[in-house]
N, C-alpha and C positions, 0 to 999 in steps of 0.2 A: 720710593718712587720720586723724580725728579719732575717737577715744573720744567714746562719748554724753556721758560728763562733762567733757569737754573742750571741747565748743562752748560759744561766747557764749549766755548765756542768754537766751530768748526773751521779749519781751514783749508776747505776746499776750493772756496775760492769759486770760479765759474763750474766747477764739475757739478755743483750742485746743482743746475739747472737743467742737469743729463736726467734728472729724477723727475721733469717734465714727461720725459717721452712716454710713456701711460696714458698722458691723459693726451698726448697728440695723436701716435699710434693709428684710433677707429677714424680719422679723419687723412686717409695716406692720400687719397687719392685727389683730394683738393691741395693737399702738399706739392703731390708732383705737378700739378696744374699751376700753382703757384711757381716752382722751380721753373719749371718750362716756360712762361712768363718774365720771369727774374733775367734768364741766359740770355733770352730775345734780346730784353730790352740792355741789360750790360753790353752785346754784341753790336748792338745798332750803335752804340755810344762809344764802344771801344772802332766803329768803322767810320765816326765820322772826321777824325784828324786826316785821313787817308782821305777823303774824297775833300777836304781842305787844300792838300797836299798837293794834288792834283790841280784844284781851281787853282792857286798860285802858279802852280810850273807850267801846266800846258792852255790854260785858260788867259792867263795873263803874259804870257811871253809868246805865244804866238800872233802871227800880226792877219790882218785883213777879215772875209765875213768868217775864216774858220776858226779866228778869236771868239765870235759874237756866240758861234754854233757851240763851242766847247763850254762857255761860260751857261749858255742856256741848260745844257746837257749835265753839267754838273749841278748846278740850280736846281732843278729836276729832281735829278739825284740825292741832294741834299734833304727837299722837301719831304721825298717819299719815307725818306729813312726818320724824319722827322715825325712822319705819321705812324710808323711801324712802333716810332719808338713811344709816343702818345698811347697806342692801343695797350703795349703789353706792359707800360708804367700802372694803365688804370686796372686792367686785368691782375696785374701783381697788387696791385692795394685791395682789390677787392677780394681776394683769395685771403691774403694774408689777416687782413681787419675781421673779415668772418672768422678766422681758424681762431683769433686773439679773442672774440666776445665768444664762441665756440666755446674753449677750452679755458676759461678764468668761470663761465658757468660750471663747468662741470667738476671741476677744483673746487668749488664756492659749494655744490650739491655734494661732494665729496667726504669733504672737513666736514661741514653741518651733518651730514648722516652718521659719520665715525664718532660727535664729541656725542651723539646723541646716546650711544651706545657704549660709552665710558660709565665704569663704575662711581658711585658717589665719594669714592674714594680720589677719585681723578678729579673734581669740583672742592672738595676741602682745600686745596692746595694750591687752584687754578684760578683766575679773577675771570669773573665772566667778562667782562670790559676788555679783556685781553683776548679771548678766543674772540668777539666780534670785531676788533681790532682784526684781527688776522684774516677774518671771514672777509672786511670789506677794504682797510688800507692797503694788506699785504697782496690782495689779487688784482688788487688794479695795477698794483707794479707789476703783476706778472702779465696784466692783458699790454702794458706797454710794447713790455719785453716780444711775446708773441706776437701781436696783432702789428707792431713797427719795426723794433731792433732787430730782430731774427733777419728779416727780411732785409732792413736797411743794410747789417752786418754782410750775409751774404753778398748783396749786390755789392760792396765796396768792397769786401773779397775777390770777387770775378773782376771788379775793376784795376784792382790795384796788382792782383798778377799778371792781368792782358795788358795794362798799359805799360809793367814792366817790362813783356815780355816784346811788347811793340818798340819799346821805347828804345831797348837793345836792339831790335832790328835796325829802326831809323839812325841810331850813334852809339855803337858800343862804348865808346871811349865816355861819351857824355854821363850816358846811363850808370857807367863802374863809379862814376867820379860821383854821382847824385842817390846810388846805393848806399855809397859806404858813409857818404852822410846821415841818409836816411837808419841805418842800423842804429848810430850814435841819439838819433834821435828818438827810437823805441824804447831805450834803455828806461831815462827818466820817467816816460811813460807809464811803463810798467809797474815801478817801485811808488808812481801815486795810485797806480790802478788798485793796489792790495788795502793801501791806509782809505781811499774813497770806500771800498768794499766793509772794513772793518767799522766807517763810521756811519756806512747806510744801515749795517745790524740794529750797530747802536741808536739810530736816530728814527727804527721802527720800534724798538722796545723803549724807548721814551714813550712814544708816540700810544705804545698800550699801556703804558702807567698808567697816562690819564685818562685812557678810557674806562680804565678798570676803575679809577678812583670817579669817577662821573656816573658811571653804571651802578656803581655801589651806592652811592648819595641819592641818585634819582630814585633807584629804589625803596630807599629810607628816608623819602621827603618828607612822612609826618613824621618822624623823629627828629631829625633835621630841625624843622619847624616850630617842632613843639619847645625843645629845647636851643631855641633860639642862637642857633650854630651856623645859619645861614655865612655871613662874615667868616668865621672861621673856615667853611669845609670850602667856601670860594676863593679865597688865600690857599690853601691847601692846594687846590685846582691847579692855581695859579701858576705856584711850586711849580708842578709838574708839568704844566704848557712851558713855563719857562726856560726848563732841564729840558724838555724837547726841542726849544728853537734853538739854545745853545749848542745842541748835538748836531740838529739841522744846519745850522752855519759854519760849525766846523768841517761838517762835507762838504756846502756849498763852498769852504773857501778853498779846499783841498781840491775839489772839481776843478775849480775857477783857475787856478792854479797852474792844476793838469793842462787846462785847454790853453791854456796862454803860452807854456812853454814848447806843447805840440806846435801848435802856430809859429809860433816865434823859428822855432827850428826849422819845421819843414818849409818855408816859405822864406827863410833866409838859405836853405840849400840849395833851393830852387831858382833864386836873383843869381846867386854863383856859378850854377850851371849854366844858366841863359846868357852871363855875361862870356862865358866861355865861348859859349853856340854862337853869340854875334861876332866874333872875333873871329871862329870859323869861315862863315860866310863872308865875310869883306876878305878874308884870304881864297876864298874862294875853295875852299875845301870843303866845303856843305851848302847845298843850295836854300833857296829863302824858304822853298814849300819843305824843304826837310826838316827847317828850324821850325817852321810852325807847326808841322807837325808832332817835334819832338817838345815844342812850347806845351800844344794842345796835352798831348800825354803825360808829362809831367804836371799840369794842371790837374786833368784829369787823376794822376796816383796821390798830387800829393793831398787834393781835394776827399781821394779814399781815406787816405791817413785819416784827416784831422775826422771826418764822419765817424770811423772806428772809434777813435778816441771817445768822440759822444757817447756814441753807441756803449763803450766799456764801459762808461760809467754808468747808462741806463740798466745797464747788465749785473754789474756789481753790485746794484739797487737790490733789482729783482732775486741775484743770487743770493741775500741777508732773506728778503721774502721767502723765497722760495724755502731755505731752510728751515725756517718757522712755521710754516706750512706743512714741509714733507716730517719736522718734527711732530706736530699733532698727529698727523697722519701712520706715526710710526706709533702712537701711543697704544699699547695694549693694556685691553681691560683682564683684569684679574677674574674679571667677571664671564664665563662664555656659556654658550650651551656646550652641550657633548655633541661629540660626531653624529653618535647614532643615539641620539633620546629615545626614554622610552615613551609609549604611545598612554595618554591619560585615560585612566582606568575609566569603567562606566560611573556615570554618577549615580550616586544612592539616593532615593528619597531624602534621607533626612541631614546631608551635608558628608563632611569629608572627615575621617579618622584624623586625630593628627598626633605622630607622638615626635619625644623629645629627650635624647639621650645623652648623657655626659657632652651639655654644648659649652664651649669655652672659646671666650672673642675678644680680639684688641682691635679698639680702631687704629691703621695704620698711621695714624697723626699724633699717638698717643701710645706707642708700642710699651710703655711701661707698664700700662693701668689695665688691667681685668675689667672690662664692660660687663662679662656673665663669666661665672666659674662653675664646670658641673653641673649644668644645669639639667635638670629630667623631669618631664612631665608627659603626662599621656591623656588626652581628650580624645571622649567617644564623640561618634557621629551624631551631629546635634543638639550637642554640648552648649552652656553661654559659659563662659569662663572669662572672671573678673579678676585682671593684675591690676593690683594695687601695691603703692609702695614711697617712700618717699622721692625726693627728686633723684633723676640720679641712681635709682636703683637700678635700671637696664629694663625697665618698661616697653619705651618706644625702640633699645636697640635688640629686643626680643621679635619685634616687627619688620625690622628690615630684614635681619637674617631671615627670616619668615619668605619675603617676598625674592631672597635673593640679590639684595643692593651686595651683601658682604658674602663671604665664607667664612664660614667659622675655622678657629688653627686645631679644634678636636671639638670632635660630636659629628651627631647627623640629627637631621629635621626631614620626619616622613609623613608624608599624605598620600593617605591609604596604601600605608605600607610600602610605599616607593622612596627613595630619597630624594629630593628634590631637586640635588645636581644633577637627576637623570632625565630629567624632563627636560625641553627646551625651555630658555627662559620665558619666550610668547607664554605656551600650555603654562608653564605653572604660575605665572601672573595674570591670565586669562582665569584661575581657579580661585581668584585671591582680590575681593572686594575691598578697601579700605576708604576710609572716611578720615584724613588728618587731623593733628590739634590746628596745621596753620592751614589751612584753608586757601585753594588756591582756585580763582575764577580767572577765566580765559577773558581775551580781549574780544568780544562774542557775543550773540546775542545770550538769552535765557535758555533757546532752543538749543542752540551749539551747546552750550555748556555743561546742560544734562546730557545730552546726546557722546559729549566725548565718552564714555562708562559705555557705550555699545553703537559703535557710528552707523549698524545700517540698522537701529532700530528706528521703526517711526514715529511719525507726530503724537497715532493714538498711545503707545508706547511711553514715549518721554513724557506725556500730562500723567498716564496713572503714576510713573513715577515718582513726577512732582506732588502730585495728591499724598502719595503713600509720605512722603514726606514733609507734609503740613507747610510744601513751597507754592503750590498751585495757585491758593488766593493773594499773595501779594505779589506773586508772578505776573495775575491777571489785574491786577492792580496799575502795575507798570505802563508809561503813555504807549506803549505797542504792543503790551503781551508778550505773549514771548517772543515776539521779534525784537522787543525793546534790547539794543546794546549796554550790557551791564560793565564799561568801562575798563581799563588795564587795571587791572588786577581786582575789579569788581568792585572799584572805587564808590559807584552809586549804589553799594547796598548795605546794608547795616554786617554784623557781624555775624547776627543769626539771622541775616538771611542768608549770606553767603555761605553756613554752615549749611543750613539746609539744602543748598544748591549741590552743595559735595556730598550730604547723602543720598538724595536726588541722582545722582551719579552712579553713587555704588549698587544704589538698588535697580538700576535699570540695568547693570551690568549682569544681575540674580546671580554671583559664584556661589560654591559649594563652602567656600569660608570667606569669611565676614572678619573685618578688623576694622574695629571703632576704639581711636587712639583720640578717646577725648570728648566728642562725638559731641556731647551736648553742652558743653565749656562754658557758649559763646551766647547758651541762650536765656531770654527769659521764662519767668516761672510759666506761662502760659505755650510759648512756644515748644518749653520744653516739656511739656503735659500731652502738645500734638504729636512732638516728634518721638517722645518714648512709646507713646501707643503705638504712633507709625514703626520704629522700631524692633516691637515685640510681635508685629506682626512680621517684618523684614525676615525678623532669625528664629521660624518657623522653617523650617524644610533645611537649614544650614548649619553651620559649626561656626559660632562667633568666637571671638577674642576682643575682650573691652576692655582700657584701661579709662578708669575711670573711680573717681574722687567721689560724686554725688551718690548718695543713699539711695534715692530709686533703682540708679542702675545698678547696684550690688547688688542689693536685695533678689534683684530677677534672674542673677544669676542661679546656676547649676552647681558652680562652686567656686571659691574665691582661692586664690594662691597671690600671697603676699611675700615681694620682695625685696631685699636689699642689700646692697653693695654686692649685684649681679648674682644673688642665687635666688634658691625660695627658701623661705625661713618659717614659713605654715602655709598652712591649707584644710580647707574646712568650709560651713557655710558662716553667713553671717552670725550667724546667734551661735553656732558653736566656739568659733575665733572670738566675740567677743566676752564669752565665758573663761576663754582660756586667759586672759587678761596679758597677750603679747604686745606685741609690736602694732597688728591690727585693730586692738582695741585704744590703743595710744591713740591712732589713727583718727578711729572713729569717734574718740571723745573730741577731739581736735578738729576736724574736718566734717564729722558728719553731723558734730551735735548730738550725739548716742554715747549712751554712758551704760 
């Protein structure tokens, strides 16, 4: 599987932004309210050279009061179309600006729902500073694009045809001559339009290095900290803001560039032509109101040019955005439900069967190394079952297959007799309580945080679960109770309180299996005398799976299965395994202080 920044880069160039229409599409009808608007007001602007045209010939060359009558009449005239053209400029901005904060929301709800449903396989490889990069730099180029360019483009497309098309009425001769310039002038254009494009890619994946490299640091501030890296990881930073402004100013100068030589050109065709046009009229071959009029249109086209030109480059932006975007959006998870899941058996009183047959797994970042080889085990319905093993033996990656983060490349994993890829992902993580070794608190109060484990359980609900898990009285502790905000990432609580917050969690959720990966790590001898009784009452009516180190919790198991380098190498109870004087008796000299 490839990183977005990892594919070849695409050169499509502006087609990319045809991959918008999705998400414009459920909004057609303020489109065409917008278009209808846009024609008006191009229309009213492509008609005012002509009522120019007019005031000069019959306004100013006529003599006595039916000068004054004509000059008023067109005045009038002018005004009116003035106002017309006032109404449907504002009408077209406000269609347009809605459809652009419209559709960059729904792009933004889009992405954010799709990475949410990527495998953990898609996060190994992926910098999270990079998907919010893309969630909030890459969509504001696109609310540009939509909410301005689109728009702008259009109109100076309607303009720059009508006023060709006008401009050939009013002088063909002039118009061929200030064409064939203008052609000479699109060339250059173009050929900066591709390299501005190529360097706005580049100057957003700068722009997510350092996000990701900032996202990553912020995360690991007390490491950062502790080890006194500050200076370094802000140099590091630095780096990477650096490598982006450079990027950034090579666009900007390639822009800069572009518009100067648009300019230059179409506005030096345009003195050439006009020099022509006055030379007409003192010969008397085109009258003054023709020349301004073909002044005014040629203003008016070449005034289109140099806008488009803007325009392309705003576009060329958004078409690098957009890619990176429609990239994530293409990301498939290896991970799905099936079509038609099967429907989750009844629960049993006493938890959920689980067995476990020839399972074999590589993590995808790692395709050489066997995580679990063959692995088979079979747990009755509530079972406590303790995996122990050294690091590294496939403990914790016995859990994810469990909950379906992975697929395994051979085996199957069944709960009650079902395989687990036939359930929907919801149902079988909906059956499947876990408590982590790293402990993760929302940015939320106490109440939210238990409450994530079953959102419409309530207040009475979430206390007994805090109770059952010896969190309640330092809960109530807190200067608001449980309303107190327990910080990003649960900064204001100890270690074992935040542990207990996350079993707090599991227990309110009641599933039918139960995984405690670590469970009591984090706490002390007292805390952890609350939360194993709380515990042992938890995995009453369930099917647990503990991996755990500590002697109380083995002990209470049902039976232990000891693994490493991904398979099981025994199994037995405690006093039996340390008779047999294996690997788990190594263990237990070592770690549990039993001999």
């Amino acid at each position: 599987m490839n990183t977005p920044t990892d594919r070849p880069k695409s050169s499509k160039g502006l087609k990319t932004l045809a991959g918008l229409m999705p998400f414009l599409m459920p909004y057609r009808t303020r489109i065409l309210l917008a278009i209808i608007a846009l024609v008006v007001a191009a229309s009213t602007t492509l008609t005012l050279p002509y009522g120019f045209r007019n005031l000069i010939d019959l306004g100013f060359t006529t003599a006595g009061s039916a000068q004054a009558e004509n000059v008023n009449i067109y005045f009038i005239a002018l005004f009116l179309l003035a106002c017309l053209l006032a109404l449907a400029t504002a009408a077209r901005f406000y269609m347009v600006s809605w459809l652009g904060e419209r559709v960059t929301s729904d792009i933004r709800n889009a992405v954010y729902a799709h990475v949410l449903r990527q495998s953990p396989a898609f996060f190994e490889i992926t910098q999270t500073g990079e998907v919010l990069s893309r969630l909030t730099t890459d969509t504001t180029l696109i609310q540009t694009v939509v909410g301005t360019s689109i728009s702008m483009a259009l109109r100076n497309i309607l303009l720059l045809m009508g006023g060709v098309l006008l401009m050939f009425i009013t002088s063909p001769k002039l118009s061929a001559i200030i064409i064939v310039m203008l052609v000479l002038v699109i060339l250059p254009v173009m050929v900066f339009g591709r390299r501005v494009r190529k360097l706005s890619r580049a100057s957003q994946d700068r722009i997510a290095d350092a996000s990701g490299i900032a996202g990553e640091m912020l995360n690991a501030i007390g490491v950062v900290q502790a080890y006194a890296q500050e200076t370094r990881e802000a140099r590091r930073f630095d780096g990477a803001v650096e490598t982006a402004f450079r990027t950034a100013i090579a666009r900007i100068h390639a822009r800069s560039l572009l518009t100067a030589i648009a300019i230059l050109l179409i506005f030096g065709a345009i003195v050439f032509v006009l020099w022509l046009g006055a030379h007409a009229v003192i010969e008397g071959s085109m009258s003054a109101g023709e020349l301004g009029q073909f002044i005014l249109y040629a203003v008016i086209v070449a005034g289109a040019i140099a806008a488009l030109s803007e325009v392309i480059g705003d576009a060329q932006r958004a078409a690098g955005a957009s890619e990176r975007l429609l990239e994530l959006l293409a990301e498939e998870s290896p991970i799905r439900s099936p079509e038609h899941p099967t429907a989750i058996p009844p629960r049993a009183a006493n938890g959920a069967a689980l067995s476990i047959d020839q399972l074999s797994f590589r993590y995808p970042s790692r395709p050489d190394t066997l995580a679990l080889s063959d692995l088979s085990m079979a747990v009755n319905a509530g079972d406590t079952i303790a995996v122990v093993g050294p690091s590294g033996a496939g403990k914790t990656t016995l859990f994810q297959l469990l909950l379906r983060f992975y697929d395994p490349e051979r085996g199957s994993i069944r709960l009650d007799g079902v395989d687990i890829r036939e359930f929907s992902l919801q149902d079988l993580r909906n059956m499947i309580g876990i408590v982590p070794q790293d402990t993760v608190v929302f940015s939320a109060n106490a109440m939210e945080n238990i409450r994530y484990g079953r959102p419409e359980a309530s207040d009475a609900e979430v206390i007994a679960a805090a109770k059952l898990a010896a969190a309640h009285e330092f809960i109530e502790r807190l200067p608001e109770g449980y309303q107190s905000f327990l910080g990003e990432r649960g900064v204001r609580l100890s270690g074992g309180q935040r542990q207990r917050i996350a079993i707090a969690r599991a227990l309110l959720k009641n599933p039918p299996l139960l995984l405690l990966d670590e469970a009591t790590s984090a706490l002390d001898a007292e805390s952890e005398r609350l939360v194993q009784h709380a515990l042992d009452a938890a995995m009453q009516g369930r099917t647990t799976l503990v991996i755990a180190h500590r002697l109380a919790t083995v002990q209470r198991a049902t039976r232990i299965i000891v693994m490493e380098h991904g398979k099981i190498v025994e199994t037995g109870t405690h006093t039996e395994l340390v008779d047999a004087g294996g690997l788990y008796a190594s263990l237990a000299a070592l770690q549990f202080n039993a001999s």
